[in-house]
C-alpha positions in Angstrom: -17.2 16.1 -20.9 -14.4 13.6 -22.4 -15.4 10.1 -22.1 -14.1 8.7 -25.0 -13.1 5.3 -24.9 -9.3 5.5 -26.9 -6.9 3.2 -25.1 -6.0 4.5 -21.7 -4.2 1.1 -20.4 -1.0 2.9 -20.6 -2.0 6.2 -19.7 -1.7 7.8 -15.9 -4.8 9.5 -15.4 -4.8 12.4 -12.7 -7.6 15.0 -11.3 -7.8 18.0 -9.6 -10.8 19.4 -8.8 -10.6 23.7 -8.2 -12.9 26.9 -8.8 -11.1 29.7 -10.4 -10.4 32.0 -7.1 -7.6 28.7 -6.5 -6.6 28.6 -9.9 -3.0 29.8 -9.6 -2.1 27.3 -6.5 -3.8 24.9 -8.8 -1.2 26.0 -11.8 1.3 25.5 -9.0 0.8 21.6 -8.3 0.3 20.6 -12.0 3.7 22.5 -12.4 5.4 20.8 -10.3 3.6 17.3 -11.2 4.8 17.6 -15.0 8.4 18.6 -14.0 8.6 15.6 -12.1 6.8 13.4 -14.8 8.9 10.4 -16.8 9.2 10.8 -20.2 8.5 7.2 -21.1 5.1 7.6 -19.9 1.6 9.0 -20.7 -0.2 11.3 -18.3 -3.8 12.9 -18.3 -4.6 15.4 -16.4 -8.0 16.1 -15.7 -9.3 19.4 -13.9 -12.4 19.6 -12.8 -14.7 22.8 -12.6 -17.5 24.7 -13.0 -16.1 28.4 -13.2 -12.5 28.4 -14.5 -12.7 30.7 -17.4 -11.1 30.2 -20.6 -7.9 32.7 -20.5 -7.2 30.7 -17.2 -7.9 27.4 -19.2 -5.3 28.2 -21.6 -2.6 29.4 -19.7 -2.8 26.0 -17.1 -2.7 23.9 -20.7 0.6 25.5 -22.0 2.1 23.5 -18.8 1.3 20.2 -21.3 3.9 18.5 -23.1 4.4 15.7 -25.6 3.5 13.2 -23.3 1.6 14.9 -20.7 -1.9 16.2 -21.9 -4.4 18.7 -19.7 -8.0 18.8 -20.0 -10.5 20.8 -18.2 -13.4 19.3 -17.5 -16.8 21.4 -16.6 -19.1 19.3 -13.9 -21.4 22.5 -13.9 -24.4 20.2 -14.3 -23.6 17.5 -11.7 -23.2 20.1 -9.4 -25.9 21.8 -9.8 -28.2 19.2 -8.9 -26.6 18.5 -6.1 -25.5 21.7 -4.8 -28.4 22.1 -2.1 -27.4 19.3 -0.1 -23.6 19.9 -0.4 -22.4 20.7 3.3 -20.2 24.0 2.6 -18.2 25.5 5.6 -14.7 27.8 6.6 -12.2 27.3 3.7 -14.2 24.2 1.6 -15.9 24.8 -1.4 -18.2 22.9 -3.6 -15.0 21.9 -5.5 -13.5 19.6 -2.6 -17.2 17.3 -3.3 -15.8 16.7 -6.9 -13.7 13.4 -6.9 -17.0 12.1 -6.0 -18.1 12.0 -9.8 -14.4 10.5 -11.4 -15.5 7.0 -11.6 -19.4 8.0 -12.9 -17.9 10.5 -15.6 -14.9 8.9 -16.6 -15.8 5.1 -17.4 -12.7 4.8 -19.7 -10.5 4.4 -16.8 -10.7 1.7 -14.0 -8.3 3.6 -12.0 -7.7 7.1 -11.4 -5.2 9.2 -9.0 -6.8 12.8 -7.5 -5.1 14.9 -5.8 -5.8 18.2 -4.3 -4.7 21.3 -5.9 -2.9 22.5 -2.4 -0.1 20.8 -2.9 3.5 20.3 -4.7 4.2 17.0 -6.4 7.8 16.0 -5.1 8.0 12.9 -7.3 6.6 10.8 -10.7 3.2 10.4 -9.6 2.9 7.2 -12.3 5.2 5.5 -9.1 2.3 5.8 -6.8 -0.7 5.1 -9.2 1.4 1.5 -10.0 0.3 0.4 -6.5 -1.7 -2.0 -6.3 -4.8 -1.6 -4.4 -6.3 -4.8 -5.0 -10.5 -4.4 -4.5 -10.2 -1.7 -2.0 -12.2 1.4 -2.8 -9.0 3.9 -2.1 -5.6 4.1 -1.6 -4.8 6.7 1.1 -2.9 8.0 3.7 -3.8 7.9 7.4 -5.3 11.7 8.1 -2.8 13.7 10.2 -4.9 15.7 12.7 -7.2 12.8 13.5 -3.7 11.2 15.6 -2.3 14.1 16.2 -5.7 15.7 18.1 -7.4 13.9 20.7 -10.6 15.7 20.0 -10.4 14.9 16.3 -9.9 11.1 17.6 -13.0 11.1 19.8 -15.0 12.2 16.6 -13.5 9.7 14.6 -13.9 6.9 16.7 -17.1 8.0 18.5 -19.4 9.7 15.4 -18.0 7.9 12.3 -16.7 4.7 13.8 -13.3 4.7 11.8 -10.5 4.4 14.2 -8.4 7.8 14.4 -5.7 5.9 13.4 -7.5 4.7 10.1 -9.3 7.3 9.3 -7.3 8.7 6.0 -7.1 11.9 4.2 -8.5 12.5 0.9 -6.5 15.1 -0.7 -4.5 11.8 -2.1 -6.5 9.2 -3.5 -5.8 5.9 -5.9 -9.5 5.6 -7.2 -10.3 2.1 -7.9 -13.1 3.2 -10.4 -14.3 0.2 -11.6 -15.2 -0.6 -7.8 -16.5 2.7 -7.2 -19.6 1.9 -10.4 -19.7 -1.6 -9.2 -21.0 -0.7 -5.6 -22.1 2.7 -6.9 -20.1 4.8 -4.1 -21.9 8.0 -6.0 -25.1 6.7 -4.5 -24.2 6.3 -1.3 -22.7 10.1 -1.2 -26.3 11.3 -2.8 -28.4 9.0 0.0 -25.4 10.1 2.8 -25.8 13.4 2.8 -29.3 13.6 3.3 -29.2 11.2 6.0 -27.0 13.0 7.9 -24.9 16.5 7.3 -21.2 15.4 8.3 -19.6 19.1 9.7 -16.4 18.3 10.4 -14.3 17.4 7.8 -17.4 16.9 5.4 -16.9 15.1 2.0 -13.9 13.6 3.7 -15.9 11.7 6.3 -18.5 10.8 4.3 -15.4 9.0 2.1 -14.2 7.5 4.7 -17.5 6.2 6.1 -18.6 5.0 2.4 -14.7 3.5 2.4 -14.5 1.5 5.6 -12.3 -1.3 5.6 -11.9 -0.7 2.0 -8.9 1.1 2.2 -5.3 -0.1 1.3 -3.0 2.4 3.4 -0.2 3.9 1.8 3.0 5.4 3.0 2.5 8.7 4.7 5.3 10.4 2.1 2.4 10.0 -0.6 0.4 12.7 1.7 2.9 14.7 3.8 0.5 17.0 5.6 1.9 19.9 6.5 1.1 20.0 10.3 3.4 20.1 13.5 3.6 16.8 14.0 5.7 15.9 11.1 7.9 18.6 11.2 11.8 18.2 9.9 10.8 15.2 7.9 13.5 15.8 4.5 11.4 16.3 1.7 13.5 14.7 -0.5 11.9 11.6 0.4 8.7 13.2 0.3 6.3 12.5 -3.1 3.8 14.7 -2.3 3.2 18.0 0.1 -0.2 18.5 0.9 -0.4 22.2 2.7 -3.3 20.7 4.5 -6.0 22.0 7.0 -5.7 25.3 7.7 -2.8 27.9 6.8 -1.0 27.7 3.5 2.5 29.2 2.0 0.8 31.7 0.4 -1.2 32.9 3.7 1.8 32.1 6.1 5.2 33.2 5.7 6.1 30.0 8.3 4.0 27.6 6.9 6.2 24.5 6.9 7.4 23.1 3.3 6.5 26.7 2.2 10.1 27.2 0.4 8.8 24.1 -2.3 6.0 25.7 -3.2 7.4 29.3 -4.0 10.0 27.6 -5.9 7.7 26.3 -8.2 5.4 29.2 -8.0 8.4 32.0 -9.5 8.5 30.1 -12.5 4.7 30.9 -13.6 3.3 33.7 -15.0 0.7 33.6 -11.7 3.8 34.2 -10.2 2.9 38.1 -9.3 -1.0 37.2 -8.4 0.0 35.1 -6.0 2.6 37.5 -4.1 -0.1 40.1 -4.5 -2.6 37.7 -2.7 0.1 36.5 -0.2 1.1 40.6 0.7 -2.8 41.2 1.0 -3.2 38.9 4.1 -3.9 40.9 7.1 -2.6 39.9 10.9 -6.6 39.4 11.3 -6.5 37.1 8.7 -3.5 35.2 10.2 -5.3 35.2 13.3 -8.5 33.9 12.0 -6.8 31.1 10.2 -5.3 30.1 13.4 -8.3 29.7 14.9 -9.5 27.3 12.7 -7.7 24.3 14.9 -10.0 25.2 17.6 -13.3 25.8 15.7 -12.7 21.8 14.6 -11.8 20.2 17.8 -15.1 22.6 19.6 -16.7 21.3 16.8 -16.3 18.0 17.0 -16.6 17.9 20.9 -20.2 18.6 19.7 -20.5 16.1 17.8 -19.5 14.1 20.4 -21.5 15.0 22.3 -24.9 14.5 20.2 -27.8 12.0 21.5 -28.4 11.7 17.2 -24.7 11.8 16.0 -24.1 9.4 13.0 -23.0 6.3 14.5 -25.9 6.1 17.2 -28.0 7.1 14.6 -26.6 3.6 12.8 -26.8 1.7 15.8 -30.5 2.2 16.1 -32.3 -0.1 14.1 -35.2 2.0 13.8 -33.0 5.3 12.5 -31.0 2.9 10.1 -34.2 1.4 8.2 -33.9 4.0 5.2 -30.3 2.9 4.9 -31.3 -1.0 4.7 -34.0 0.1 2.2 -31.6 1.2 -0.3 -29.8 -1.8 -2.2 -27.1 0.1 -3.0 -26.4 0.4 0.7 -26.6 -2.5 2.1 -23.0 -3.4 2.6 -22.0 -0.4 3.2 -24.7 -0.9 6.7 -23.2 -4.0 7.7 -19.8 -2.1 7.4 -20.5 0.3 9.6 -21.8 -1.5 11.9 -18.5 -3.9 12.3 -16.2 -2.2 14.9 -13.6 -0.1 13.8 
């Protein structure tokens, strides 16, 4: 793994994380991310993996130009140790838990942009990474659903004890790195997800509860999730589409923003996969993909529910003691314990 310590002060550093059954909607976002890149400025892309094999490799790299550089980077090892505990469900994958390791693995850069690979970049990305995020942990954008569904709220509010208005998404994130190493924010994932198995939205919550009230929110056009909700917004004044949740262009004909990805998507040579893939998907399919709205709010009416969910496990002294025996997690107690 690259971790070389060249200058980087000028450089906009970005990562994906992705397996290689999502390699060509990966090829798709770093597409349109370096046609929308400014030529008077240095970007690194990073993709992070443990599968993607080397013809695959090579074909996302010819997308680099002179000023844009792509490097896969293999986190097979990482992983691997902490596969067992990694809560895996519906459409995640081990990949999603992987901008958990950017700051630990990358020291040469204080602050890092990742962005999921289910997307299309609608604008220079090296605007949004300029932000300034003073000592916040993230920049992010308020999560979509968690407004938009009342169930999703009660889970926020009631099991991680994040406000379902503040509760952001993670498929956009302005990494403060040097933060994340200071208070060791990989730690607190390791000791999280043996404390409790978060089955909602998984390595997003635990984020978010790691994050609280470390979080400079940014304008939702940085995060434009593809949901109902936001429907008929011009995408012109969009920077990036995240096809978020459930359905995606190339499962749903009517997913909304659809027509920006395929545009981007004719003009690779994964171009024939993926309308392969897309003519594949059964009505079944469609139907089981429609369900997945319902499977989260039933799921977290259960959580809900729970005498043991997170946040009454927190509010007990007792079932908080192996938190306040960990130093690393100290603040991150007192945090959760503030009200939302």
């Amino acid at each position: 793994m690259a971790t070389n310590s060249k200058n980087t002060k000028n450089v906009v550093p970005v990562f994906f994380g992705a397996d290689q059954r999502f390699s060509p909607y990966l090829m798709t976002s770093i597409a349109s991310l370096v046609e929308k890149t400014n030529g008077r400025k240095r970007y690194a892309i990073h993709i992070l993996h443990t599968d993607i094999n080397a013809d695959t490799q090579k074909m996302i790299c010819g997308l680099a130009k002179e000023n844009v550089s792509i490097e896969f980077n293999d986190v097979s090892e990482t992983i691997e140790q902490i596969s067992a505990s990694l809560p895996i469900r519906d459409y995640y994958s081990a990949s999603t838990y992987f901008r958990f390791v950017i700051a630990s693995h990358f020291p040469q850069y204080d602050k890092a942009l990742y962005i999921d690979a289910d997307t299309i970049i609608n604008e220079d990305v090296s605007k949004l990474y300029a932000t300034n995020i003073g000592n916040n942990y993230v920049g992010a954008v308020p999560e979509a659903v968690m407004a938009a569904l009342p169930d999703c709220g009660r889970y926020s509010e009631k099991v991680l004890g994040i406000s379902r208005f503040r509760y952001f998404n993670a498929g956009m994130l302005i990494i403060n790195s040097k933060a994340w190493r200071e208070h060791d924010v990989l730690g607190q994932f390791l000791f999280l997800i043996s404390y409790y198995n978060f089955v909602v939205a998984q390595d997003q919550d635990y984020l978010n509860v790691i994050c609280k009230n470390k979080v400079h929110y940014l304008p939702r056009r940085w995060n434009m999730e593809t949901i109902k909700t936001y429907r008929g917004i011009d995408a012109n004044h969009i920077g990036i589409i995240h096809y978020a949740f459930s359905a995606k262009p190339w499962q749903d004909i009517n997913c909304f923003y659809g027509q920006y990805f395929w545009k981007t998507a004719s003009k690779l040579p994964v171009y024939a996969e993926i309308k392969q893939a897309f003519a594949a998907v059964t009505n079944e399919k469609l139907e089981s993909i429609a369900k997945v709205v319902e499977g989260v709010c039933e799921t977290c009416r259960h959580e809900v529910a729970r005498n043991d969910n997170f946040i009454r496990r927190v509010d007990s002294n007792r079932a908080a003691k192996p938190l306040m025996n960990q130093p690393a997690l100290a603040e991150l107690v007192v945090r959760l314990r503030a009200h939302a």
